[in-house]
C-alpha angles and dihedrals in degrees: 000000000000124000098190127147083230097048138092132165125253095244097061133106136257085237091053085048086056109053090041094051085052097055093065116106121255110277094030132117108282088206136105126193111226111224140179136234082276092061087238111141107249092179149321137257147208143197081240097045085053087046099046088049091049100058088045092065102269115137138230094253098041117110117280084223086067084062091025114111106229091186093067123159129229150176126237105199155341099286087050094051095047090047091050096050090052086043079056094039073236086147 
């Protein structure tokens, strides 16, 4: 099981989320990456995607799987990030 700074488990809360989003420091990522017991990422999540699902009516101690984007984008490597950022004009 993973141990990282950006990530949370699937059964925590929105309020866990939260207070953990709030400890970063100022400048960095405000986005976890919901896994599961097998340490597998199942989606990723946002301070937006929190605040979006508040003011739709979620609470505080629902699941963060019920705000959490399980459609999420990544990049697999290096080649692919490079290709996207001059996609981007992003260098």
């Amino acid at each position: 099981m993973s141990n990282s700074k950006y990530t949370i488990l699937e059964n925590k809360t929105i309020k866990y989320a939260l207070e953990k989003i709030n400890s970063f420091q100022t400048g960095m990522p405000l986005i976890l990456f919901v896994i599961n017991s097998k340490a597998q990422v199942v989606a990723s999540v946002t301070d937006g995607d929190i605040r979006r699902g508040l003011v739709n009516g979620v609470k505080l101690e629902d699941s963060i799987l019920s705000v959490a984007n399980k459609n999420y984008k990544y990049i697999k490597d290096l080649i692919d990030c490079k290709k996207l950022m001059n996609t981007k004009n992003w260098i």
